[in-house]
KOLTI-460869 format. One record per residue: residue number from 1; x, y, z of N, C-alpha, C in turn. Coordinates in Angstrom, 2 decimals, always signed. Each point is the difference from the previous one (the first is absolute). Example, Ala and Ser with C-alpha at 12.3 -4.5 7.8 and 13.67 -1.06 7.14 Angstrom:
REM KOLTI-460869
1:+13.19:-5.69:+7.80:-0.89:+1.19:+0.00:+0.90:+1.20:+0.00
2:-0.35:+1.05:-0.72:+0.82:+1.19:+0.06:-0.77:+1.09:+0.73
This chain:
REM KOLTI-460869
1:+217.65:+66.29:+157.47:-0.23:-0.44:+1.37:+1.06:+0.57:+0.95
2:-0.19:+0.39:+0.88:+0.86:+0.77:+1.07:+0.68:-1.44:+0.57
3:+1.75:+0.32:+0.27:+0.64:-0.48:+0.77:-0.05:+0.25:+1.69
4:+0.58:-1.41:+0.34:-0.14:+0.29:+1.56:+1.29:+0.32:+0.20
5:+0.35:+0.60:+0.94:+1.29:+0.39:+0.50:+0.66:-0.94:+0.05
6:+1.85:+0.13:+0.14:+0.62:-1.15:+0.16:-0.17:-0.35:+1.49
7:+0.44:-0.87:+0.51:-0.12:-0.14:+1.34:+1.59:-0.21:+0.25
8:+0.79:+0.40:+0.62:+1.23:-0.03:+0.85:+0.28:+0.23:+1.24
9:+1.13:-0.19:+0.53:+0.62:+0.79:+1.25:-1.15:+1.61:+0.80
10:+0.66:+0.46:-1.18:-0.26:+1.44:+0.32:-1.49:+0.13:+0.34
11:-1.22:-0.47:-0.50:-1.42:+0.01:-0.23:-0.18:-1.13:+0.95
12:+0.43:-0.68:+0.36:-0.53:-0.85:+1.22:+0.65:+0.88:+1.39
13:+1.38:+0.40:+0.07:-0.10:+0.86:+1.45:-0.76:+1.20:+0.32
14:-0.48:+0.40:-1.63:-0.85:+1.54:+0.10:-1.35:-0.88:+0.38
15:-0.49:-1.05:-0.34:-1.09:-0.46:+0.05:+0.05:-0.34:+2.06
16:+0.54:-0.66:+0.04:+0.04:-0.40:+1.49:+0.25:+1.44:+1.13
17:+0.82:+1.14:-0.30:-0.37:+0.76:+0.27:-1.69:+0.25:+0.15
18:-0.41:+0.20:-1.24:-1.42:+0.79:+0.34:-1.14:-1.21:+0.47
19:+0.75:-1.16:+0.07:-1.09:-1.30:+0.83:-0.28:+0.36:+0.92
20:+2.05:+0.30:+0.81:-0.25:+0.32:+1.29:-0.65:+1.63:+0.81
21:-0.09:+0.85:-1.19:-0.70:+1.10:+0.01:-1.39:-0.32:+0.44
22:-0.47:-0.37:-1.08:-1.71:-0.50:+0.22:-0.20:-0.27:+1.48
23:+0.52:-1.26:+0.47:-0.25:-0.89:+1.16:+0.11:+1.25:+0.63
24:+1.21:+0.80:+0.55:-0.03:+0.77:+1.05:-1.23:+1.85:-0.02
25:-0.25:-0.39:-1.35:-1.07:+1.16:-0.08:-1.86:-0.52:+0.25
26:+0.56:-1.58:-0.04:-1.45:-0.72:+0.38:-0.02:-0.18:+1.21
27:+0.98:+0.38:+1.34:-0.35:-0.97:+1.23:+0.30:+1.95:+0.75
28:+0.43:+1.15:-0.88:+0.01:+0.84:+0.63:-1.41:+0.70:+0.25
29:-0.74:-0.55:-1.31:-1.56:+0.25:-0.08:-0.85:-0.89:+0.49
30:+0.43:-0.86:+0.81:-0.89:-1.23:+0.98:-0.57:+0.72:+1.29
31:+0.73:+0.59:+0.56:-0.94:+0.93:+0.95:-0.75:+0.60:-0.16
32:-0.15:+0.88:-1.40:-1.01:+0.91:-0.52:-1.23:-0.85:+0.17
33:+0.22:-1.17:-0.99:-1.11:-0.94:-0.59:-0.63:-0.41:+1.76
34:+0.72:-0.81:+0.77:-0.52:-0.45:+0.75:-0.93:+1.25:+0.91
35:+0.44:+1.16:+0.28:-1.12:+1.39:+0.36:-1.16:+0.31:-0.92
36:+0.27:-0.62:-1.00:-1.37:+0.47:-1.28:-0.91:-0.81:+0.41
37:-1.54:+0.65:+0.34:-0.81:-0.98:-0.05:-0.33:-0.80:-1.15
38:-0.97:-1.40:-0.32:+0.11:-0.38:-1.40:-1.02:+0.69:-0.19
39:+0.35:+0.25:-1.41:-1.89:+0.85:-0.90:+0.99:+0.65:-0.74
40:-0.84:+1.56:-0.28:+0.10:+1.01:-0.72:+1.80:+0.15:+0.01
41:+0.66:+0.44:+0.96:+1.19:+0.63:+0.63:+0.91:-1.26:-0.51
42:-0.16:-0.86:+0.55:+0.94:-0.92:-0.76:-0.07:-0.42:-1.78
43:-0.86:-0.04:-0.23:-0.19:-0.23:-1.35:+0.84:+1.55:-0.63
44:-0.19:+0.93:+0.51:+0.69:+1.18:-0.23:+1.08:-0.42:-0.62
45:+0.77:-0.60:+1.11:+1.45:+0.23:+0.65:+0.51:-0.73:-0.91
46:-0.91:-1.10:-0.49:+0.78:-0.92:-1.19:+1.03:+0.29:-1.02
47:-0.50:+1.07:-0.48:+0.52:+0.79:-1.12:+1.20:+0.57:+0.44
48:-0.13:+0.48:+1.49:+1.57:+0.29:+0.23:+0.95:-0.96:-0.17
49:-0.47:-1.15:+0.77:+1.01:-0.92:+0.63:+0.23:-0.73:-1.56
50:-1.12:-0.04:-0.91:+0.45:-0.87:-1.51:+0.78:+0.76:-0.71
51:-0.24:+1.25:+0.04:+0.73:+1.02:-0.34:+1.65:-0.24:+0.16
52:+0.46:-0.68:+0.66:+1.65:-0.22:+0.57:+0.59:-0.89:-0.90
53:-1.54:-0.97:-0.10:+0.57:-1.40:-0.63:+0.10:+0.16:-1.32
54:-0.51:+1.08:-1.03:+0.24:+0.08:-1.28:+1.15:+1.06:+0.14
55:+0.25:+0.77:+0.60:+1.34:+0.60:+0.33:+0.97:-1.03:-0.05
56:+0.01:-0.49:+0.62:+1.52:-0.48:+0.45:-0.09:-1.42:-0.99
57:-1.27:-0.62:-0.40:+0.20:-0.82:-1.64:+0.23:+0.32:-1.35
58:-0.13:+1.54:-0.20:+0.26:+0.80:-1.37:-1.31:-0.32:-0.53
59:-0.79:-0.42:+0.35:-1.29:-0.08:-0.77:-0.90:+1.67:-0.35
60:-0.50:-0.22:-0.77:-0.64:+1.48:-0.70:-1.54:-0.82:-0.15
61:-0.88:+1.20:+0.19:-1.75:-0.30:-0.55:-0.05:+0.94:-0.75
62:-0.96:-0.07:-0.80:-0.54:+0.64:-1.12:-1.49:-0.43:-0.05
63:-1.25:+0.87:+0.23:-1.53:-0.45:-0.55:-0.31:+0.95:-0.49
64:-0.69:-0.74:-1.19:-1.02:+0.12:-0.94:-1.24:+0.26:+0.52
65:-1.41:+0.91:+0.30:-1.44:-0.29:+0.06:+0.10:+0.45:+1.59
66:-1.17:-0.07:+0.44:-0.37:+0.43:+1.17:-1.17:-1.36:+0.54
67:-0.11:-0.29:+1.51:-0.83:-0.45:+0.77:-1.01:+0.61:-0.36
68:-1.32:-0.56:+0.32:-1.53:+0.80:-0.35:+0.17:+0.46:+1.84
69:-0.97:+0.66:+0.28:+0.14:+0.72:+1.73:-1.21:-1.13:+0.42
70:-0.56:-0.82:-0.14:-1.31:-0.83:+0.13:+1.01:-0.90:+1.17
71:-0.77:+0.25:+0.90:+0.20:-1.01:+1.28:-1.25:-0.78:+0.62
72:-0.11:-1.56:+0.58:+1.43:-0.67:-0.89:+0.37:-0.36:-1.05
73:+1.24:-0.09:+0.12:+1.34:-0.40:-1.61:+0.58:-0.88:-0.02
74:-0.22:-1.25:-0.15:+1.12:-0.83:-0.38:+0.88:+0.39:-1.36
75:+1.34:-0.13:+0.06:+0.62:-0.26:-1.06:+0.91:-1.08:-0.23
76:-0.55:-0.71:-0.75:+1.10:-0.82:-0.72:+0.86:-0.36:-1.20
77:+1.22:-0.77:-0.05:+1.08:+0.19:-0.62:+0.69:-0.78:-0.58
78:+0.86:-0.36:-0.79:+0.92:-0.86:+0.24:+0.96:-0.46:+0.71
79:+0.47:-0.73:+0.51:+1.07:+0.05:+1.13:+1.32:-0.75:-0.62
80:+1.03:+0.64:-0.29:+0.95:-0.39:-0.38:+1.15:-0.26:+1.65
81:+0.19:+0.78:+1.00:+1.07:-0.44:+0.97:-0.70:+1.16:+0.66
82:+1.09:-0.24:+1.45:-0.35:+0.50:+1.12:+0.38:+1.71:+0.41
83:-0.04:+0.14:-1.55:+0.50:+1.67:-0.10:-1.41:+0.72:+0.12
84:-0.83:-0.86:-0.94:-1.08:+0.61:+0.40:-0.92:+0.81:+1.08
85:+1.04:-0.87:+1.30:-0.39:+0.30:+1.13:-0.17:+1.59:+0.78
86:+1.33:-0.01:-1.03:+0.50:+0.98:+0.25:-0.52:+1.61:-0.68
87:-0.18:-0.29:-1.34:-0.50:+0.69:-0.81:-1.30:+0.98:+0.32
88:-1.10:-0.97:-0.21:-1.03:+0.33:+0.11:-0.29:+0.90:+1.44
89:+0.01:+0.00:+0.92:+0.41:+0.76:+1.49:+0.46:+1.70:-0.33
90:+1.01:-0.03:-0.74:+0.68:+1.44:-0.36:-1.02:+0.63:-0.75
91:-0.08:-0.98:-1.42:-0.67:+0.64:-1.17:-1.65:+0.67:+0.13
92:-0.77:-1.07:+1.44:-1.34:+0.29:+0.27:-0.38:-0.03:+1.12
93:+0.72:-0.32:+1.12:-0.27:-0.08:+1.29:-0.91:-1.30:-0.36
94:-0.78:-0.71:+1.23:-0.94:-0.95:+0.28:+0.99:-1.62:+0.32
95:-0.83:-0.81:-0.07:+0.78:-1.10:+0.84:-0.07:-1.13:-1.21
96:-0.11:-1.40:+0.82:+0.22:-1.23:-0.89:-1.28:-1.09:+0.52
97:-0.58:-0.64:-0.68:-0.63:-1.60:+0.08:+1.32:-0.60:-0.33
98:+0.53:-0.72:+0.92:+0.85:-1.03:-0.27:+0.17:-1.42:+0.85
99:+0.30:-0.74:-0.48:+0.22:-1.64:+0.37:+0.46:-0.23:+1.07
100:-0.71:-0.99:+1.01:+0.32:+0.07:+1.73:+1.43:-0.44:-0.44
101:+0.25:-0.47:-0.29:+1.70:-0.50:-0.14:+1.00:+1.20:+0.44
102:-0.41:+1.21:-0.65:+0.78:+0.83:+0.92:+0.04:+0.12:+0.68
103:-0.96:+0.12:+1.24:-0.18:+0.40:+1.07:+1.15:-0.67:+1.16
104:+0.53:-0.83:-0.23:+0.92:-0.88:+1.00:+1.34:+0.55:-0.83
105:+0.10:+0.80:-0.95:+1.82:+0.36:-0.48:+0.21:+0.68:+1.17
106:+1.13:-0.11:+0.46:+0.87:+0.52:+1.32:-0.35:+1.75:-0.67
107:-0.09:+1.02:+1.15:-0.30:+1.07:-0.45:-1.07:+0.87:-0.78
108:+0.02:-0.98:-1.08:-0.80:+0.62:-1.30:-1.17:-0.23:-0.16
109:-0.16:-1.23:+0.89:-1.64:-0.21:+0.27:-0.06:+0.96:+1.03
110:+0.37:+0.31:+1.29:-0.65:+1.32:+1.03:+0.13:+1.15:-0.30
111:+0.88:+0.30:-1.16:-0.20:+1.29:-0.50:-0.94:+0.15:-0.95
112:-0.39:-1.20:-1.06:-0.88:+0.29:-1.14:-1.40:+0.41:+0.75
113:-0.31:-1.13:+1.38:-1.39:+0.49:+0.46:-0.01:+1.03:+0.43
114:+1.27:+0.36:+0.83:-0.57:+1.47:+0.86:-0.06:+0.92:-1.41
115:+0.47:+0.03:-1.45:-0.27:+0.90:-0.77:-1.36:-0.24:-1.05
116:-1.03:-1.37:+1.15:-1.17:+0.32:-0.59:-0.13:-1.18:-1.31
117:+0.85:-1.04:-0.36:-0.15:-1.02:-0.34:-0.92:-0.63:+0.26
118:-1.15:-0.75:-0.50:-0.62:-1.03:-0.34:+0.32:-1.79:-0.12
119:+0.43:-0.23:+0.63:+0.11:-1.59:+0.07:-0.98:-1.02:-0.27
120:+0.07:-0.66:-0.80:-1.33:-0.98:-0.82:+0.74:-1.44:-0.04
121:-0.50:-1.03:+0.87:+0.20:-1.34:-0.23:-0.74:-0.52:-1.24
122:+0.92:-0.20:-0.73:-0.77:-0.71:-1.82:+0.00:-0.85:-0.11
123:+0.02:-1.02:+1.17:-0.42:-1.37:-0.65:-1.49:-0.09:+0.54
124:-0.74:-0.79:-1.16:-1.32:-0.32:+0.02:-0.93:-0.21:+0.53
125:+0.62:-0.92:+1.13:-0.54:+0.07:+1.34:-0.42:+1.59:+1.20
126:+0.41:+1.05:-0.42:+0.40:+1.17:+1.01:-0.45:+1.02:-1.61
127:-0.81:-0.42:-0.53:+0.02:+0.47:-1.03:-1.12:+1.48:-0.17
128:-1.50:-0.44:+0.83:-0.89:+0.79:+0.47:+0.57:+0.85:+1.25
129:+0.56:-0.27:+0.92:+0.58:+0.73:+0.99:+0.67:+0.82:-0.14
130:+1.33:-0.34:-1.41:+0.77:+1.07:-0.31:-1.01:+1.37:-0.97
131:-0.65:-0.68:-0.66:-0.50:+1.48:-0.94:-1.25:+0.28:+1.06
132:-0.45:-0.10:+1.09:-0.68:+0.61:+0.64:+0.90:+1.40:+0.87
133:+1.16:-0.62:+0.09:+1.14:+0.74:+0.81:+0.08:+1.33:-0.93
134:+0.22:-0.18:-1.49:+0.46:+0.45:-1.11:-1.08:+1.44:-0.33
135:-0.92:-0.70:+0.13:-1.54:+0.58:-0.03:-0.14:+1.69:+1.13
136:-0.05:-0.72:+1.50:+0.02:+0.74:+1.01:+1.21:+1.13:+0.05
137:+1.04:-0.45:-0.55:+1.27:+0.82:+0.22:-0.51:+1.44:-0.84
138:+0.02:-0.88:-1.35:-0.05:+1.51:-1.09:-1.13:+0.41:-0.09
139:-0.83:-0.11:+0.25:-1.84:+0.72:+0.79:+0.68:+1.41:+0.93
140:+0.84:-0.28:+0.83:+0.47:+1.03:+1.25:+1.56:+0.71:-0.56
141:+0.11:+0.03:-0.96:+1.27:+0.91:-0.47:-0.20:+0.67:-0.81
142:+0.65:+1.23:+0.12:-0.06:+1.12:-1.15:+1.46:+0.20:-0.86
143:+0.67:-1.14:-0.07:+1.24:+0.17:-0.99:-0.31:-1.33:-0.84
144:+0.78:+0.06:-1.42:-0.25:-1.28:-0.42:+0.80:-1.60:+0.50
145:-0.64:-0.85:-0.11:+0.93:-1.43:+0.38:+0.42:-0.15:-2.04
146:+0.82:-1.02:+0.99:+0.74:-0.26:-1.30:-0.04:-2.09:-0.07
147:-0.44:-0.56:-1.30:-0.21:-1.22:+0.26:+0.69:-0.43:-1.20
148:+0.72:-1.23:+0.07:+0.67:-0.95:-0.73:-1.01:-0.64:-0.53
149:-0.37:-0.80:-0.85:-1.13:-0.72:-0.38:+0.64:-1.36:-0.83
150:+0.89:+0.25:-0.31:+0.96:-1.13:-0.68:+0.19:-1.28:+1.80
151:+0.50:+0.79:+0.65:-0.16:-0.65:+1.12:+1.70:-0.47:+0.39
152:+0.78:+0.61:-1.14:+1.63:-0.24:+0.24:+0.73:+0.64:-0.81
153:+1.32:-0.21:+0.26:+0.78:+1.14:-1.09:-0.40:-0.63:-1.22
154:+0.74:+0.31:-1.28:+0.45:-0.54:-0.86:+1.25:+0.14:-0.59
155:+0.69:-0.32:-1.50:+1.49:+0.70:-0.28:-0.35:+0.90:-0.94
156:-1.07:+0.63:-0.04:-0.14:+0.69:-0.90:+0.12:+0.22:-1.42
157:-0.47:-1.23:-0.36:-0.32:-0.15:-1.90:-1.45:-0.10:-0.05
158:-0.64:-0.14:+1.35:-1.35:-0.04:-0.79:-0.77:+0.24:+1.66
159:-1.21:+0.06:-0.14:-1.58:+0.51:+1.33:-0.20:-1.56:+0.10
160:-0.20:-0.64:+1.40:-0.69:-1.18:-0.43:-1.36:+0.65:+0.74
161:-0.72:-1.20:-0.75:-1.40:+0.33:+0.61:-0.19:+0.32:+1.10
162:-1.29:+0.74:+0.33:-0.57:+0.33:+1.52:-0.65:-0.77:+0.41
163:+0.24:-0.33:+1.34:-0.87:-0.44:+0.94:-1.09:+0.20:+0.37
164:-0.93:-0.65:-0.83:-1.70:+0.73:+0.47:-0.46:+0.13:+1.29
165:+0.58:-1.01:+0.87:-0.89:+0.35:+1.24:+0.55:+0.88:+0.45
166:+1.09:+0.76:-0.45:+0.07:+0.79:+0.77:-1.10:+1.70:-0.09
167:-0.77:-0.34:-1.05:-0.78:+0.58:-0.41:-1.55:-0.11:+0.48
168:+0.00:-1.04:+0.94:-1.25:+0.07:+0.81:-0.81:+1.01:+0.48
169:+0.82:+0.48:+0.72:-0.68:+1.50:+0.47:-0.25:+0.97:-0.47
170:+0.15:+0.18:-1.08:+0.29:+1.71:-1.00:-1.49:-0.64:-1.39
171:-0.85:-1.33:+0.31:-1.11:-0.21:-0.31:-1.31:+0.44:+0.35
172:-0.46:+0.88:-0.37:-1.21:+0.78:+0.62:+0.72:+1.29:+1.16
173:+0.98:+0.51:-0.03:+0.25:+0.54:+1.20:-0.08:+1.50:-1.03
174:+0.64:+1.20:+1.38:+0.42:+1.35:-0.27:+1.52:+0.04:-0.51
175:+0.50:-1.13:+0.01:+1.78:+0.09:-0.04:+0.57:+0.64:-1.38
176:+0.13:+0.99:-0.16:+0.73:+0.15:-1.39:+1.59:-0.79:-0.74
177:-0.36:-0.69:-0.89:+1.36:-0.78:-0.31:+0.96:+0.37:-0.89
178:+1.02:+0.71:+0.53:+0.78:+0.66:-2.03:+1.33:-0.73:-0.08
179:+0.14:-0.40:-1.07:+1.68:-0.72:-0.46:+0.60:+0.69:-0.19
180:+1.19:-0.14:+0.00:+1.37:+0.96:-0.25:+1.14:-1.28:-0.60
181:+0.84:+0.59:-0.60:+1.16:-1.66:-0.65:+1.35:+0.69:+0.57
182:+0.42:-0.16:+0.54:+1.20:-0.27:+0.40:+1.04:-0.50:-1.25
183:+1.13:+0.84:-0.22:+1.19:-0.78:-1.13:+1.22:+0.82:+1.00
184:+1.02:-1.00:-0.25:+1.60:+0.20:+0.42:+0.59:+0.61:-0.87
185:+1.00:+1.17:-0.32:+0.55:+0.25:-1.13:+1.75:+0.26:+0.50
186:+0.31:+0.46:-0.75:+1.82:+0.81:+0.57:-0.30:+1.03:+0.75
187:+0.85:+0.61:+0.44:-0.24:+1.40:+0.12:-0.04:+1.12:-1.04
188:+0.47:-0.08:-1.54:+0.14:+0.93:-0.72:-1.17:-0.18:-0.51
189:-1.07:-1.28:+0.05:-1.49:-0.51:-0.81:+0.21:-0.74:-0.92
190:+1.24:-1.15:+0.07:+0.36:-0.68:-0.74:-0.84:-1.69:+0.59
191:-0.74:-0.58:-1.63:-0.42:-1.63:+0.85:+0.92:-0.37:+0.54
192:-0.26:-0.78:+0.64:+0.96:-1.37:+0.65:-0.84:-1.27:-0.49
193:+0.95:-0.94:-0.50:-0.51:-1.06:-0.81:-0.46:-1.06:+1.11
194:-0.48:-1.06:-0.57:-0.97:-0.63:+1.11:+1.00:-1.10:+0.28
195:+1.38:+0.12:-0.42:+1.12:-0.92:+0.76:+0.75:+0.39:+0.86
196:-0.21:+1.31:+0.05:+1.02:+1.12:+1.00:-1.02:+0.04:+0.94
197:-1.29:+0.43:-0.48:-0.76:+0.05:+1.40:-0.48:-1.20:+1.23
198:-0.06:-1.15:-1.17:+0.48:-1.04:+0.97:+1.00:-0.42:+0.97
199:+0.98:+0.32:-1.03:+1.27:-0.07:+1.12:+0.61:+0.65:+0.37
200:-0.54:+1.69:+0.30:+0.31:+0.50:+1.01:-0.92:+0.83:+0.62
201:-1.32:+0.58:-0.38:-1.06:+0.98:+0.64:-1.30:-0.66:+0.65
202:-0.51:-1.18:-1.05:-1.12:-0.30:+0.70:+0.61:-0.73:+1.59
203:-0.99:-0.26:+0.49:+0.36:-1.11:+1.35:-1.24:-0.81:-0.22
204:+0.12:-1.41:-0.14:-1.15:-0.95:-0.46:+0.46:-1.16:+0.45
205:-0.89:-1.21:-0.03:-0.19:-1.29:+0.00:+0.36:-0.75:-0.89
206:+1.61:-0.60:-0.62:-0.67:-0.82:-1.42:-0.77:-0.76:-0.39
207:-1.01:-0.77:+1.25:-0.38:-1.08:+0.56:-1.56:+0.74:-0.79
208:+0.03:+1.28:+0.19:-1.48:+0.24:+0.16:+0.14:+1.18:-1.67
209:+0.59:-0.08:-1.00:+0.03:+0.49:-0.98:-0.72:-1.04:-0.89
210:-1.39:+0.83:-0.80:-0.74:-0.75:-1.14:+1.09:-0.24:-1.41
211:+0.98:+0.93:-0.01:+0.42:+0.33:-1.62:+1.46:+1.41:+0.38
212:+0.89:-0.09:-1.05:+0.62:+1.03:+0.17:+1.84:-0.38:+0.69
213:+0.66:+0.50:-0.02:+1.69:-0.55:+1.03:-0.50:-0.20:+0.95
214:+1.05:-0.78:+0.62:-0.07:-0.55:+1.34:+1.66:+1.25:+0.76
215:-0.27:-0.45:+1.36:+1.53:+0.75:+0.58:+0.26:-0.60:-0.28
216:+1.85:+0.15:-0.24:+1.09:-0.95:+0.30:+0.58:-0.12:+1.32
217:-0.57:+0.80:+0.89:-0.06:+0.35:+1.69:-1.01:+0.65:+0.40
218:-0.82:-1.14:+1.03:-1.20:+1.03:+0.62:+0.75:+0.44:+1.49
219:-0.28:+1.13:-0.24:+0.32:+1.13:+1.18:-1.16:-0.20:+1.26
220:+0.48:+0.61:+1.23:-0.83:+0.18:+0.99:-0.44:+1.42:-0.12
221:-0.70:+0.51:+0.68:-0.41:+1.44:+0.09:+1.01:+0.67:+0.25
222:+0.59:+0.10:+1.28:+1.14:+0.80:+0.27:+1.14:-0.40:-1.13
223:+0.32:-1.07:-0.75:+0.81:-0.37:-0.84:-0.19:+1.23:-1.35
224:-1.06:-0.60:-0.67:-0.45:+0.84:-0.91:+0.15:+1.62:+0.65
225:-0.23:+0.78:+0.64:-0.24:+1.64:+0.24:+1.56:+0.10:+0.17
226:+1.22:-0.84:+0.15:+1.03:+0.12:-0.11:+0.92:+0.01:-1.21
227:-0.56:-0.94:-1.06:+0.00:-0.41:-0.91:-0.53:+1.42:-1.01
228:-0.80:+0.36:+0.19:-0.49:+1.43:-0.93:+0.68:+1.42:+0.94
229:+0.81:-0.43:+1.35:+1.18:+1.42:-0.17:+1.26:-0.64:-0.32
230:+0.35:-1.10:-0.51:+1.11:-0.21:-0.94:-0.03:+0.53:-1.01
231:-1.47:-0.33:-1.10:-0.05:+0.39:-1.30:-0.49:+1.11:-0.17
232:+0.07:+1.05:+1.00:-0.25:+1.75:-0.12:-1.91:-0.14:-0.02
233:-0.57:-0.81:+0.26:-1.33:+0.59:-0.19:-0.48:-0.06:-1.25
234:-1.39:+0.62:-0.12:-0.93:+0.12:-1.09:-1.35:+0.91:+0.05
235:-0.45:+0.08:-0.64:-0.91:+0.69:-0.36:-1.24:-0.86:-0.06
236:-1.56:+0.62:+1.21:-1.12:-0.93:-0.49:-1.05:+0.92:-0.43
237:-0.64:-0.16:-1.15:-0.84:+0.64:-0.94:-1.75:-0.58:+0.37
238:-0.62:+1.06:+0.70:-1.23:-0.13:+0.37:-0.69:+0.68:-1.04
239:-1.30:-0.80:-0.48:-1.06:+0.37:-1.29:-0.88:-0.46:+0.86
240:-1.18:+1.06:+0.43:-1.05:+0.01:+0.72:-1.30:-0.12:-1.26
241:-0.65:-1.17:-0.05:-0.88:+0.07:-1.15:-1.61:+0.01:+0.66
242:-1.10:+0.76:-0.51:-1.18:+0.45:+0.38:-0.66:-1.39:+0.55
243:-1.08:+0.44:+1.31:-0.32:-1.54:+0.63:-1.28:-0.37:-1.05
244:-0.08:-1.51:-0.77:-0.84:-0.36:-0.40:-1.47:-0.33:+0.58
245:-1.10:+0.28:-0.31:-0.95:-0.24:+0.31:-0.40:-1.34:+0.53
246:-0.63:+0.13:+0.61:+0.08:-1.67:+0.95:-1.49:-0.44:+0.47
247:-0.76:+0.64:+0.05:-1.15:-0.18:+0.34:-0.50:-1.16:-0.73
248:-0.82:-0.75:+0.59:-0.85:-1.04:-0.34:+1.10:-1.25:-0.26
249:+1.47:-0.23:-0.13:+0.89:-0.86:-0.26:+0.07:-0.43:+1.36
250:-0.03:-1.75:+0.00:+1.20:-0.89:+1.06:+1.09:+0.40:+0.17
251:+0.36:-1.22:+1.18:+1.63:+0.42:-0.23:+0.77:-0.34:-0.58
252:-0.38:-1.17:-0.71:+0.54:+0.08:-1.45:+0.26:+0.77:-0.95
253:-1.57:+0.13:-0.81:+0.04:+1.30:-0.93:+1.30:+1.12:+0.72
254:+0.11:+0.42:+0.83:+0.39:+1.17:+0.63:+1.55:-0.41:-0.07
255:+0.59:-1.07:+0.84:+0.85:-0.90:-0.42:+1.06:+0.23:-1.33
256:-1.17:-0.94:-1.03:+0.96:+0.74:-1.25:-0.52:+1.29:-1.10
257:-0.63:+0.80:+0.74:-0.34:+1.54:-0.68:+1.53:+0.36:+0.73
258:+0.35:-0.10:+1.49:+1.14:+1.14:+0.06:+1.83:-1.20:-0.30
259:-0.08:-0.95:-0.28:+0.70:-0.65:-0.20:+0.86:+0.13:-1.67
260:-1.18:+0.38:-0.92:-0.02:+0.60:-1.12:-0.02:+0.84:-0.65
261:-0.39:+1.24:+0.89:+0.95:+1.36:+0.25:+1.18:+0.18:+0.32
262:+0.91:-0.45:+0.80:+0.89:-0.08:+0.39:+1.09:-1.15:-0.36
263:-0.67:-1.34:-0.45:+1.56:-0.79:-1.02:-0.20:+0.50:-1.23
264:-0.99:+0.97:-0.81:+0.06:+0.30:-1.06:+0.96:+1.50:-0.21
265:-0.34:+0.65:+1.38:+0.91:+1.23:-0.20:+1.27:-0.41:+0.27
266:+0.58:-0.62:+1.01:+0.87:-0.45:+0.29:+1.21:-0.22:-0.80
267:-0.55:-0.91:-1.05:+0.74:-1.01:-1.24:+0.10:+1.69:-0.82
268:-0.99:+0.63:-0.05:+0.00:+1.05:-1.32:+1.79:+0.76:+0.77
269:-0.05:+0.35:+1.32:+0.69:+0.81:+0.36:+1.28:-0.76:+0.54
270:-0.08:-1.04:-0.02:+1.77:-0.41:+0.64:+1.22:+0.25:-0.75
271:-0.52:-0.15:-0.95:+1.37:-0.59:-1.26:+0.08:+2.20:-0.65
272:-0.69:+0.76:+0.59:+0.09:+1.11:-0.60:+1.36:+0.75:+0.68
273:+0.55:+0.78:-0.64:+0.70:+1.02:+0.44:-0.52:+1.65:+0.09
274:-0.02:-0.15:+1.08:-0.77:+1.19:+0.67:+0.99:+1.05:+0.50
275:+0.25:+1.30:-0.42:+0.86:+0.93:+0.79:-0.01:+0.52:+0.99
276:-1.43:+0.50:-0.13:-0.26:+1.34:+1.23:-1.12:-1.06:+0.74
């Protein structure tokens, strides 16, 4: 199992250094963003501007497999923390379905929309309104969205189930659906055990964990992305797996067909040591 760095002196002023890097390379690119119309051009631009944030976190991608070109694409994933955010943008261009809750973070909600974010109120009540939203969006785009289906982080020992409704719309439709699994590793392709990744890579809820460590400190967002340029970063390992056939399935069936692609690859691939 790969060690995490020590943390000291030295690795917290190099770390706060490149905090304060980030911030001033995010508000030097706020004018850009605010001249971009939203659509195509901004969704572009994502990749630049995410592009900084795995810079200056030491984070590395690596994928496995290719997108099918079939538009539309949903893809969904596992969601371990808010690196993801970051990730996926560089590695494929396209945007996010994600939880109105963001939308009010100081900043990060007016930047996620102008880069073409999706905002979905999930509680039950707002439940038809949101996947009608969901529906209309990715009908009119030619990059892929990217969807959580777990519906929150986790600490990464295990996939919890998907959220079927969020699978409403991709019932009888044109939408093509492909999974991909997401795993955290070192940077050299060393595991990280599911006590290290708790307590220091994932960003989660302990409140909202089925099974698996708990933190011994839950971080805030900006806490955590500070927290991983103390410990030098990591490496996230994308495995793009072929979209299963879906026709004639609910959103159930559909539910746990891609739920079981993906905690089954998942589990096969965490605990591996991977080089290249």
């Amino acid at each position: 199992m790969a060690r995490v760095r020590k943390q000291n002196i030295f690795n917290t002023a190099l770390a706060a250094i490149k905090f304060g890097l980030f911030w001033i390379l995010v508000f030097c690119q706020l004018p850009i963003i605010i001249l971009l119309p939203r659509g195509r051009a901004s969704v572009w631009y994502m990749r630049v501007f995410m592009w900084f944030l795995l810079k200056t976190a030491g984070i590395r991608v690596r994928v496995r497999g290719h997108l099918v070109g079939h538009r539309p694409l949903l893809v969904i994933t596992n969601h371990i923390s808010i690196f993801e955010i970051a990730t996926f943008p560089v590695a494929f261009g396209g945007s996010f379905v994600a939880k109105k809750e963001l939308e009010s973070w100081p900043v990060v909600g007016w930047v996620a929309k102008k880069f073409g974010v999706i905002f979905v109120d999930r509680r039950p009540s707002h439940a038809r309104d949101a996947l009608a939203v969901v529906q209309r969006a990715v009908q009119h785009v030619s990059y892929p969205m990217f969807l959580f289906p777990e519906g929150t982080t986790t600490n990464g020992a295990y996939v919890k189930d998907f959220k079927s409704t969020l699978f409403n719309f991709v019932e009888n439709s044109n939408v093509a659906v492909q999974p991909m699994v997401t795993v955290y590793r070192s940077k050299d392709g060393g595991p990280i055990s599911d006590t290290d990744m708790a307590t220091h890579y994932a960003y989660f809820d302990n409140a909202k964990q089925d099974m698996g460590p708990r933190a011994p400190r839950e971080r805030s967002a900006f806490s955590q992305l500070f927290h991983i340029m103390v410990i030098g970063g990591f490496r996230v390992d994308i495995t793009i797996l072929p979209p299963p056939p879906l026709a004639g399935m609910d959103r159930k069936q559909i539910a746990t067909t891609l739920h079981d692609m993906v905690s089954n690859k998942y589990m096969e691939l965490k605990d591996k040591e991977i080089k290249k």
